[in-house]
N, C-alpha and C positions, 0 to 999 in steps of 0.2 A: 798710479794714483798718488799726487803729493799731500794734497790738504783734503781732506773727505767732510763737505760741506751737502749735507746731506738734502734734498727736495722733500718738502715734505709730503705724506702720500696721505690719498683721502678717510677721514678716518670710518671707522665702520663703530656702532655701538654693541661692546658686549655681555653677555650675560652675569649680573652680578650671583645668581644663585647655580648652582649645578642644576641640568637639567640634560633629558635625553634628546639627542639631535637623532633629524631626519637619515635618513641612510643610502636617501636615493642619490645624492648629487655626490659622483665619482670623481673625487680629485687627478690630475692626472702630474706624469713627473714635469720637473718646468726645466731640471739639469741632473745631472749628475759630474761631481766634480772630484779629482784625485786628492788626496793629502800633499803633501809636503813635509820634510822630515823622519826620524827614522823613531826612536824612542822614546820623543816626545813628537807627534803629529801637530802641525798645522792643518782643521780643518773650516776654518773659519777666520777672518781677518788678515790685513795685507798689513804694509806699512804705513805708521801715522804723518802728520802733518808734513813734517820735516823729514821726509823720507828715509823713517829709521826703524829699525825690526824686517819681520818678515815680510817676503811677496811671496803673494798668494792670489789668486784668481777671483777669489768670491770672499769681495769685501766687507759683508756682510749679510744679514739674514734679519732686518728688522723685526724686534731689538736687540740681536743678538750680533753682537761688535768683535768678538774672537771666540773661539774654542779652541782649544788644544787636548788632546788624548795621547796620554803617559802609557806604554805600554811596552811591559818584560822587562822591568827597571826590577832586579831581583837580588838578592844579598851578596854574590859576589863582585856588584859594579859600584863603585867609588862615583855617588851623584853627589855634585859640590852644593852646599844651601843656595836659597836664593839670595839672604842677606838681608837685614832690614830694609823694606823699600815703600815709597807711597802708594795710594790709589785714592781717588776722591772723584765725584759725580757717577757712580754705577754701583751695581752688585755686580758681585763675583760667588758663581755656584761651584760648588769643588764635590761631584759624585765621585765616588771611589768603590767603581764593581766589586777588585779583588785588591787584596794586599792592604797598606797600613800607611798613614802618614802622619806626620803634627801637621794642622792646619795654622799654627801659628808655633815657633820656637822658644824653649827656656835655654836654648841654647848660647843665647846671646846675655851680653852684660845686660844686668837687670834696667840699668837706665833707660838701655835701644831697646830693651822688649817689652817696655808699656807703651802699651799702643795712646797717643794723644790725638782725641777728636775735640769735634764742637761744632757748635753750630755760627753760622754769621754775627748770631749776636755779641758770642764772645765766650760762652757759657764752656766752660775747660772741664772735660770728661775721659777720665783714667778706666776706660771700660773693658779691655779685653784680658791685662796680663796680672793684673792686681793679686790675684791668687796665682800666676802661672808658676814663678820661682820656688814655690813650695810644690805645685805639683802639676806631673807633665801629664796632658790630654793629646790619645791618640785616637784616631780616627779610623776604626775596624769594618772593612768592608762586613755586607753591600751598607753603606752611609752615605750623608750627607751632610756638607757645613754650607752654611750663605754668610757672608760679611759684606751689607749696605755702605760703602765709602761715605756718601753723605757728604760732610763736610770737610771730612780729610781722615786719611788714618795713616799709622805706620806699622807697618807688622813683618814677620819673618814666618818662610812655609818649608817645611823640611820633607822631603820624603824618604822614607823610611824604607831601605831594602830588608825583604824577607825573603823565606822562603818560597811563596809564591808571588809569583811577579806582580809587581803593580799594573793595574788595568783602570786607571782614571783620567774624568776628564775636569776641564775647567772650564769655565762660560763667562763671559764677560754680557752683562746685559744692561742695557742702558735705560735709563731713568728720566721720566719727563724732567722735560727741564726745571719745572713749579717744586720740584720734588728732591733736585739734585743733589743743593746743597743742605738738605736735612739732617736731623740728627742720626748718628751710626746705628747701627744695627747690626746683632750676628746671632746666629741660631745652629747649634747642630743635631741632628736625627741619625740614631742607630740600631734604631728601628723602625726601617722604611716598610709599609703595607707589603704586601704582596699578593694579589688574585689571581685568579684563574683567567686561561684565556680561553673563550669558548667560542667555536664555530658555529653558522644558522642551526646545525642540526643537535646543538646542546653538546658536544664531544667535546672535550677541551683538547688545545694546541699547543698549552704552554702555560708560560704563566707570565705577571709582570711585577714589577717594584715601580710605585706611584712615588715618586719622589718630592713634587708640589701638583698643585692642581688636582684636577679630575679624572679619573679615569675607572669603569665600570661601579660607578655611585660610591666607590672608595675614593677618599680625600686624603693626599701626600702632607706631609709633614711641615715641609718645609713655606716658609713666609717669603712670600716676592714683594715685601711692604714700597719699593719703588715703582711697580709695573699693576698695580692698585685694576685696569680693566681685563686681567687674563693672563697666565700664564702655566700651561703644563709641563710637564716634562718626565715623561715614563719610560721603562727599557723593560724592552720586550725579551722572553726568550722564547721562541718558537721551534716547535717538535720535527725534525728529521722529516720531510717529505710534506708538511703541512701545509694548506693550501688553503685560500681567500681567507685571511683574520682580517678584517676589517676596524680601524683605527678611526674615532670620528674625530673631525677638525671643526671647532665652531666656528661660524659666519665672519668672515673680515680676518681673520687668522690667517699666519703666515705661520708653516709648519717644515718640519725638515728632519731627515734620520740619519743617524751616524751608524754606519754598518759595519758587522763584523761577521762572516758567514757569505752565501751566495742567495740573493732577494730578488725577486722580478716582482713589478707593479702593474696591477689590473689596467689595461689602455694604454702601457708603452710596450717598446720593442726591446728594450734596453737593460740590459741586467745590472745589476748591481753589486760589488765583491768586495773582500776585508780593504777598510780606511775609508770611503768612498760617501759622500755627502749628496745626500740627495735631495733634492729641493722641489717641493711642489708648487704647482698652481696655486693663487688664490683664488676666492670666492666671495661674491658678499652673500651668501647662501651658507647653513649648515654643509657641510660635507665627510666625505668618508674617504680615507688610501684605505685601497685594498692590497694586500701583498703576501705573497707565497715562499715558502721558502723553496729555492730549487735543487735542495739539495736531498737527499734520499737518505744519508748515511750521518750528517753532522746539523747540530742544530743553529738556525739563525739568531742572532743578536742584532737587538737595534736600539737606541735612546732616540727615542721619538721627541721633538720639542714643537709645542705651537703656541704661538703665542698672539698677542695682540699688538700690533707695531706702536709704535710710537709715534712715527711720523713728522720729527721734531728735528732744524739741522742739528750737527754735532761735529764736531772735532775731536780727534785722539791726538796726546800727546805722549812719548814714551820717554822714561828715564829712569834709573838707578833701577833697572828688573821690574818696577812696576807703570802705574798709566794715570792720566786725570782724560776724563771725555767731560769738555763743556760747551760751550755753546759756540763760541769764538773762538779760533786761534789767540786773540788778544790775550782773552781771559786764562786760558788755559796757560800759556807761557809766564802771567802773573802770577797764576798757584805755583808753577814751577820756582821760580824764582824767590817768592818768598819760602817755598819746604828749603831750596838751599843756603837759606840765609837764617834758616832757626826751624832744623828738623824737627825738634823736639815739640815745638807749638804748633807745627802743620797743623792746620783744619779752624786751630781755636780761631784763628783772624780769616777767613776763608775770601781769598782774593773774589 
């Protein structure tokens, strides 16, 4: 894949209020796919335009354009920063199961660590580091950060070894195009929900952290203010030997789990083990995955994500550690070119 110009796919309309879906209509798997990589996982996303970054099979998950999952990164490994770098036209979600990170660095000279946005109009907005230099904010699992690029941002992400290993992921999700180059946005939650996961017969199975979106009439914290028609994203932990929890998908939703554990799904053949991406069918129907854990002795982990596609082409471009997704290879190599000609105003003049 050199330039990923995307067709865009029919769209379905979805629900603006939470509400309980039907349960009869059985999603079934559509793949399942390996990682890539060792301590940081590739499970989502290949290489962009210009054929640079990772390859990877499954170039996406409409709207969701990468994910990576960080895992056993612990206090005796030496992880290098990523370094001030851009992102502009998407969110980027950053869960962090276990362990500790800055989602943004006071590490850096103060100058590179304020973050500079804005919008096309020209409107220059000092949002992210203004207070950072006085004081550093870490990010204590189970949590969540989002930072909406918008119209440009520059920022620095450190992770932090501890004593227990770091167990997170990142999500890159992409933004109608109407949307893209808006003003920034970032949000963090440290105290994600948590419910019970209960089986037909009322037992519980487990339990989950609602991270955004919906799940069992609890509502996640976090804001997907670019993805405005739907988006969930929950992680399950399901009990030692537990069987049919049932997961519902709303109508036109494109949904997909990242596993950790051993998981077989109601209607395939195919099992599913640590790193492993699974991807379902869609629907223009409510629907439900049903899935088991097949393990007897150790418990299953999944981040469930469904969302509502976008539908809209797009282009990734990759540079300096970070990314621009916009609509045109054109466009995108203009944002590039002006961040390296006056990083410090990136976003304010948004090519």
């Amino acid at each position: 894949l050199r330039c990923r110009k995307n067709e865009p796919e029919p769209e379905s309309e979805a629900p603006t209020e939470p509400r309980k879906l039907a349960m009869t209509n059985q999603l079934r798997v559509k793949e399942i796919v390996k990682p890539t990589g060792s301590m940081i996982q590739r499970l989502i996303g290949t290489v962009d335009c210009r054929g640079n970054g990772t390859t990877h099979s499954l170039a996406e998950v409409d709207p969701l354009l990468l994910v990576d999952h960080a895992t056993g990164i612990q206090k005796d490994h030496l992880f290098t920063p990523f370094g001030a770098h851009p992102h502009q036209g998407f969110s980027a979600i950053t869960y962090v199961r276990r362990g500790k990170l800055f989602p943004h660095s006071n590490q850096v000279p103060a100058e590179k660590s304020l973050l500079r946005a804005g919008a096309p109009g020209g409107q220059d907005h000092a949002l992210f580091f203004e207070a950072q230099a006085q004081a550093t904010r870490e990010i204590h699992a189970p949590a969540a950060y989002t930072a909406f690029a918008g119209a440009g941002v520059v920022h620095d992400e450190i992770i932090v070894p501890s004593e227990a290993p770091l167990d997170a992921f990142q999500i890159w999700v992409n933004a109608k195009d109407a949307l893209r180059l808006g003003d920034p946005f970032e949000q963090t939650a440290n105290d994600l929900p948590s419910v019970p996961v209960n089986l037909a017969d009322g037992s519980v199975a487990g339990s989950a952290l609602v991270v955004t979106g919906t799940f069992a009439s609890t509502k996640g914290p976090i804001q997907t203010v670019a993805n405005p028609d739907g988006f969930n994203l929950v992680d399950f932990r399901v009990n030692a030997g537990a069987k049919n929890i049932q997961v519902p998908v709303p109508a036109g939703f494109n949904s997909v789990a990242f596993v950790t554990g051993s998981m077989s799904v109601a209607g395939s053949d195919l099992l599913a083990s640590d790193g492993d991406t699974v991807v379902f069918e869609r629907s223009d129907q409510d629907g439900v995955v049903i899935v088991s854990n097949t393990s007897e002795s150790s418990e299953l982990v999944f981040l469930f994500c469904a969302a509502h596609p976008i539908g809209e082409p797009w282009v990734k471009l990759l540079f300096h550690n970070g990314g621009i997704i916009r609509r045109t290879e054109e466009e995108a190599v203009a944002a590039m070119e002006q961040f390296n000609s006056d990083p410090m105003n990136f976003g304010v003049k948004a090519a």
